[in-house]
N, C-alpha and C positions, 0 to 999 in steps of 0.2 A: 504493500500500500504506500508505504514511503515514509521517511521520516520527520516529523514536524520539524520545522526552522526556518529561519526567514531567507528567502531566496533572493540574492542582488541579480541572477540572469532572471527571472521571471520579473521582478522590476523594473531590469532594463528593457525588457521587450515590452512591459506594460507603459512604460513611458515613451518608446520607439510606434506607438501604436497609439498613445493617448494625442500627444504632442500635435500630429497631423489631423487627425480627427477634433478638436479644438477648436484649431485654427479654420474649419473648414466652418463649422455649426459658427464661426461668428464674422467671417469674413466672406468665405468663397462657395456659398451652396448653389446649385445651377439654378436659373429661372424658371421660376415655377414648381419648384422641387415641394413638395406637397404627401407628408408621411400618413393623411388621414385615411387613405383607402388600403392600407397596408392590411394583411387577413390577421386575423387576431391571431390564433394559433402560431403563427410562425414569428408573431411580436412576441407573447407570451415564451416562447422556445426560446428567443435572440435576447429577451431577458434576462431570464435564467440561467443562461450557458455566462452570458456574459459577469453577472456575480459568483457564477461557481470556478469558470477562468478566472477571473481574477483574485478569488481567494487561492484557487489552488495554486496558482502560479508564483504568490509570494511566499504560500504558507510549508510550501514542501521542498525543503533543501538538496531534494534529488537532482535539482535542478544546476545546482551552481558548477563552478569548474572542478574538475577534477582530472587527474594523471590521464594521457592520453592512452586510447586504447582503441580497437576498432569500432569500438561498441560511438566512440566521439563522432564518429562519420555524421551520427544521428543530432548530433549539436553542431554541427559544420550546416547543413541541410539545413535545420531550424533556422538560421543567420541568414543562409542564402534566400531565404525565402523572405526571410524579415526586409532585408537590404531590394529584394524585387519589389516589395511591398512599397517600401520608402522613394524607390524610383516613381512607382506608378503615380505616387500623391507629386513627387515633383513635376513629372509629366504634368497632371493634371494643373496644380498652380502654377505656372510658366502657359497653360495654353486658357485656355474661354473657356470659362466658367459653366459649361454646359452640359446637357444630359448627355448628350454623344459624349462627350470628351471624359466625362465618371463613369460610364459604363464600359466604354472600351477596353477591347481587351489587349492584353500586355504582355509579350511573347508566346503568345499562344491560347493562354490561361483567362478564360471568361471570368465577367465582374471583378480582376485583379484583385481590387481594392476592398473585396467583402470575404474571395478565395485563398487570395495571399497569407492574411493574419493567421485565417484560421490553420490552413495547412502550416505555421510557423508557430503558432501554438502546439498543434497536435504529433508534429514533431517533439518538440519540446518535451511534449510529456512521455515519448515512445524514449529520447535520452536518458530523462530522468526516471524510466520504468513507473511512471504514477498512473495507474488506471481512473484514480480521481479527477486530473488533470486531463488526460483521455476523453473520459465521458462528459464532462463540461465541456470540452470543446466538440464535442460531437453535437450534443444539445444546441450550442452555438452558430456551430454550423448550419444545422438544417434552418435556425430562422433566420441568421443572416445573409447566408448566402439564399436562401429564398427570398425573401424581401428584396434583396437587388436585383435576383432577376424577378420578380416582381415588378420592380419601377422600370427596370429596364425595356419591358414587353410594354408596358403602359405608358413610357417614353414614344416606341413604336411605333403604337398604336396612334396615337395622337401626333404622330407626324413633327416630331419634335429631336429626335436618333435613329439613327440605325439600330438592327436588332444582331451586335457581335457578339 
């Protein structure tokens, strides 16, 4: 299950993740961006993952560094995915504030910006062997990355993005 203690990598990736998201809710949300038709279920799910991520993520010191070994691969991967994450939000502030431009996808990877995290979470927790960590980000996933593409089809639809 893992061991209680407070984790500095699950805090840095919870600040590598707060930090962009922040600055987006007060400066840079695309026009018209509009979270009231979101399905509840998948709000409810994107809730929940997201305080059980974050409590796991600080609260389990499986996470932090430790003497290299193969098993590290799985903490290298969580990074690379964090650093594609942090790209995608640069992408995005450097271009127009728009639905096209937040949904777009980013090396291949749909919704970047709702896919990214979470696969660098749920690595994260496959490093630090936490199946608590695990299943929070699974929770998380299904309603975040639902919910984007969610806005993203209703983006579409309304003739306002592409559907990537």
């Amino acid at each position: 299950m893992g061991r209680f203690g407070f984790s500095y990598v699950g805090a840095a990736f919870l600040l590598a993740l707060f930090v962009p998201n922040l600055l987006w809710s007060r400066y840079a949300r695309p026009a018209g961006y509009d979270p009231s038709g979101e399905h509840r279920a998948l709000r409810i799910a994107e809730r929940a993952g997201q305080v059980l991520t974050v409590a796991a993520a600080v609260c389990f010191a499986g996470t932090n560094l430790r003497p290299w070994t193969p098993w590290s691969w799985w903490l290298v991967a969580a990074v690379a995915a964090m650093v594609a994450y942090e790209a995608g939000w640069i992408r995005y502030f450097a271009g127009p504030h728009t639905s096209e431009a937040f949904y777009r996808s980013l090396l291949g990877v749909p919704v970047p910006l709702a896919t990214l995290p979470v696969a660098a979470f749920l690595l994260l927790g496959v490093y630090g062997r936490l199946p608590p960590l695990i299943g929070a980000v699974a929770l998380l996933g299904i309603g975040h990355i639902g919910i984007h593409l969610q806005h993203r089809r209703a983006s579409h639809s309304s003739g306002t993005g592409p559907d990537r």
